[in-house]
N, C-alpha and C positions, 0 to 999 in steps of 0.2 A: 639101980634106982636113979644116981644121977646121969645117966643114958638117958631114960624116958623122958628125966625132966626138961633135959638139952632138947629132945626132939619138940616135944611140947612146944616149946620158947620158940621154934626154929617157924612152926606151923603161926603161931602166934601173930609172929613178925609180918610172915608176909600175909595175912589174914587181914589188918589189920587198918593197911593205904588200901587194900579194893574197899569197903568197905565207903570211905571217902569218895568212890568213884559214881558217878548216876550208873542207874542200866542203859542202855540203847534201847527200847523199849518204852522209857521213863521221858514224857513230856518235860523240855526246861521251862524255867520260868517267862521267857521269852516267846518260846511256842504257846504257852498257856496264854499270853497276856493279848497276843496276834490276833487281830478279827476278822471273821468268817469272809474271805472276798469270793467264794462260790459264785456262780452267775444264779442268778434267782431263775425258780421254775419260767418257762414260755408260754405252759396252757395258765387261763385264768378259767375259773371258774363260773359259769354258764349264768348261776344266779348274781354273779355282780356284774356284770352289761345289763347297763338303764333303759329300759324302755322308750320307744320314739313316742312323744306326743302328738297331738293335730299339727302343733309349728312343722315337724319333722316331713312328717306325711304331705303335710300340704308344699312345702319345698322341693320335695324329690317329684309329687305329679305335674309341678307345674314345669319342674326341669324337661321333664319327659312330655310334654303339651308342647313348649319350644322347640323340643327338636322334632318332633312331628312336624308341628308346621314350618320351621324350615325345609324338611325336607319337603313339603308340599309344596312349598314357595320354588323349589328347584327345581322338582316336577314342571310343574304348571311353568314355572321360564322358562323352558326347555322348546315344552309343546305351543308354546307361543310363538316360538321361533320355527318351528316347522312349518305351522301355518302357514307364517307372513310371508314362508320362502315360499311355499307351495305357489301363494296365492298372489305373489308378486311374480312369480312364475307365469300364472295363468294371465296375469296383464301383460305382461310382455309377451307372453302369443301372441292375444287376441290385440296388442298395438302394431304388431307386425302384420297379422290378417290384414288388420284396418288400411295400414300405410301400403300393403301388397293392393288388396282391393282398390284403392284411392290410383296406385299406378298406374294398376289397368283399364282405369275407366280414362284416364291422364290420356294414355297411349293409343288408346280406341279412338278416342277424340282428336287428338293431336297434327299437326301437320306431319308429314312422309317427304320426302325430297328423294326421288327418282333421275339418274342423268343416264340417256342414251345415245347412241351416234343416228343424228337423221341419216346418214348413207351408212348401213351394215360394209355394201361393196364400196368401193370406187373405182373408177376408171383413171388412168393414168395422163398426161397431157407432156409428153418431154418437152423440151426447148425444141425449137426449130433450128438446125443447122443445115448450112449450106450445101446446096444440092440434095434438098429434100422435096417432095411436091408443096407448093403451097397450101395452106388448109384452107377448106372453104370458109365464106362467111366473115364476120366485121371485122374478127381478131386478126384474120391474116395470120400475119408469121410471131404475133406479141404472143410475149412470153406466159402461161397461165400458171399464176399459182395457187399453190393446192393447200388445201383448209382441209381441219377439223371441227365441224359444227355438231354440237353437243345441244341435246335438247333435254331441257330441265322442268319434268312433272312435279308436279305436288299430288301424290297418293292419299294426302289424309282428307280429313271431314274439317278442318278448320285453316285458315287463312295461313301464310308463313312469311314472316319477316326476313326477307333477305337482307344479308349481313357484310355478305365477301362472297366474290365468286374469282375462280380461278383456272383458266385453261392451255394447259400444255401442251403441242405435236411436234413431235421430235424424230426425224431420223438418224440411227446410230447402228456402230456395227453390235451393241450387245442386245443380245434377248431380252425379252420382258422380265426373266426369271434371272437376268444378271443386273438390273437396275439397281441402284442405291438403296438400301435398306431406307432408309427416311427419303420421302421426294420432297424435292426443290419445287415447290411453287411459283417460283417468282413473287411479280407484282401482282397484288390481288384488288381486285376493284372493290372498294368501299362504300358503292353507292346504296343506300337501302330503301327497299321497296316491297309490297305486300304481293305474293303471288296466291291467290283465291284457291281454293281446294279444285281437283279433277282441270287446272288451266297450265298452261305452260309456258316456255320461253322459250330464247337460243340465244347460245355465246359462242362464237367463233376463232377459233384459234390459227395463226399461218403456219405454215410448219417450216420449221428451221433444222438447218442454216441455210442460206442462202433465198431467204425469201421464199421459200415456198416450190423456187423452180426448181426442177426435176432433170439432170441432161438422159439422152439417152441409155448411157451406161450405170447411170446411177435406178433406170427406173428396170432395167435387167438383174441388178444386182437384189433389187427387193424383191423382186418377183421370183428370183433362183434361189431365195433364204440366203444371201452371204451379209444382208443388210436390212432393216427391220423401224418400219413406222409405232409410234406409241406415242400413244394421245392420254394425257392421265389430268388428273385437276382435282377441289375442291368446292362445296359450295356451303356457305356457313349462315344457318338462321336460326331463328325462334319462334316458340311455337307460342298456343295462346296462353299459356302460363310463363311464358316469359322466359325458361328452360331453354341455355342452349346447344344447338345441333351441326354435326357435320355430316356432308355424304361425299367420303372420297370415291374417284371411279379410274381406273387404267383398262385400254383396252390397244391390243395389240393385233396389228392387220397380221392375220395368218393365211400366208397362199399354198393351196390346195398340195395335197401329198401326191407327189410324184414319183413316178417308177420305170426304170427303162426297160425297153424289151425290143427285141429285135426280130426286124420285119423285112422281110424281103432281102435279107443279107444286109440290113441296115439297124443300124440302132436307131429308134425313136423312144420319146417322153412322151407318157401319157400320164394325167392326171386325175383325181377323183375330188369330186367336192369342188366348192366355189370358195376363191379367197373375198374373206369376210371380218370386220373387226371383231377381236371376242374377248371377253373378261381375263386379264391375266397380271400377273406384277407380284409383289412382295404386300403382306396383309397391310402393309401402313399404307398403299395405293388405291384399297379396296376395304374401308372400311366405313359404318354408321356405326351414327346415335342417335 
């Protein structure tokens, strides 16, 4: 009996602090007293969104009326600018037709300045040396010297102001095609004066060095190509627009092409063609405007 009772007391005891214990289960008064920080639902409910009134309506179309017509306004600036280019284009054609058309009538009308050699050929005159036959006639044994006469047309339909004229004959041992890229004109005559359409002139040049005379040997050496005449110039005017004009000209005596061949157990030169002045030099010697 007092066995049971001892157990009894024993169960008692520790029965007795749990007992004082909460459950784990059991809300403390702390957790009870904590308020709800859940995030509130995100859908609302379809019947509490307030209806738009006219104010609403009438806001949102007129939002949407502005930007139409802005975007009309960008349109239309756009195509505006296409035009004015198209159409600013098409003036600037037809101002260049205009100003082309305008030149051509300019040009058709215009004075032309044409220069050519009055002798294509010439004939040679060396100096007279001793123990030569005398020459017949006034000159006797005086020395002739030889010129370049250069004859100056006017090819247009209206009058031409001459401005400057200039003329060069030069013997030298280089070619017409080894001359100075830019020609020396010298001194050019300033005198000015109106040459009439389809009329002409002359200006004369001495050929240098030496005055113009020629000795013997010197007029074999032109004639066998080791040494070479070149006559070149300028002539500067205005036309009846007031526009103005040059016509440079070089021409170079070229004697005939020669070939030997042998005749009779002998070599002879035979030649084809006539020595003649003819167009030649570097573009700056041969050029208009």
């Amino acid at each position: 009996m007092k066995k049971r009772i001892a157990i009894l007391t024993a169960l008692l005891a520790v029965s007795v602090p749990c007992l004082g214990q909460p459950s784990p289960n059991t809300p403390t008064p702390a957790q009870q007293a904590a308020p709800d920080k859940s995030p509130a639902p995100s859908h609302v409910a379809v019947d509490s969104i307030p209806a738009k009134d006219a104010y609403d309506w009438a806001a949102y179309w007129g939002s949407i009326a502005l930007v139409v017509v802005g975007f009309g306004g960008v349109v239309l600036g756009i195509c505006s600018l296409v035009f004015l280019r198209r159409q600013t284009e098409a003036t600037r054609i037809a101002a260049d037709a205009a100003l082309a058309q305008a030149n051509h009538i300019a040009n058709s009308e215009r004075a032309w300045i044409e220069v050519l050699p009055y002798n294509w050929s010439i004939e040679f005159y060396p100096k007279w040396e001793t123990g030569d036959p005398v020459p017949e006639g006034p000159m006797g044994t005086w020395p002739i010297s030889h010129r370049f006469a250069a004859q100056i047309k006017n090819l247009g339909r209206t009058p031409a102001k001459i401005e400057g004229i200039a003329v060069r004959y030069v013997r030298t041992s280089r070619s017409a095609r080894d001359m100075d890229p830019e020609p020396d004109f010298g001194e050019i005559d300033t005198e000015q004066f109106f040459l009439l359409p389809n009329s002409e002139m002359a200006a004369t040049a001495i050929l240098s060095p030496e005055g113009g005379v020629l000795a013997k040997a010197e007029v074999t050496a032109i004639q066998d190509g080791r040494e070479f005449l070149y006559a070149y110039g300028v002539v500067k005017y205005r036309d009846v627009y007031d526009r103005p004009h040059e016509t440079r000209f070089g021409y170079a005596y070229r004697t005939p092409d020669s070939h030997y061949i042998l005749k009779d157990g002998k070599v002879e030169t035979i030649s084809f063609g006539k020595a003649a002045f003819q167009h030649a030099g570097p573009n700056a010697y041969n050029h208009v405007t």
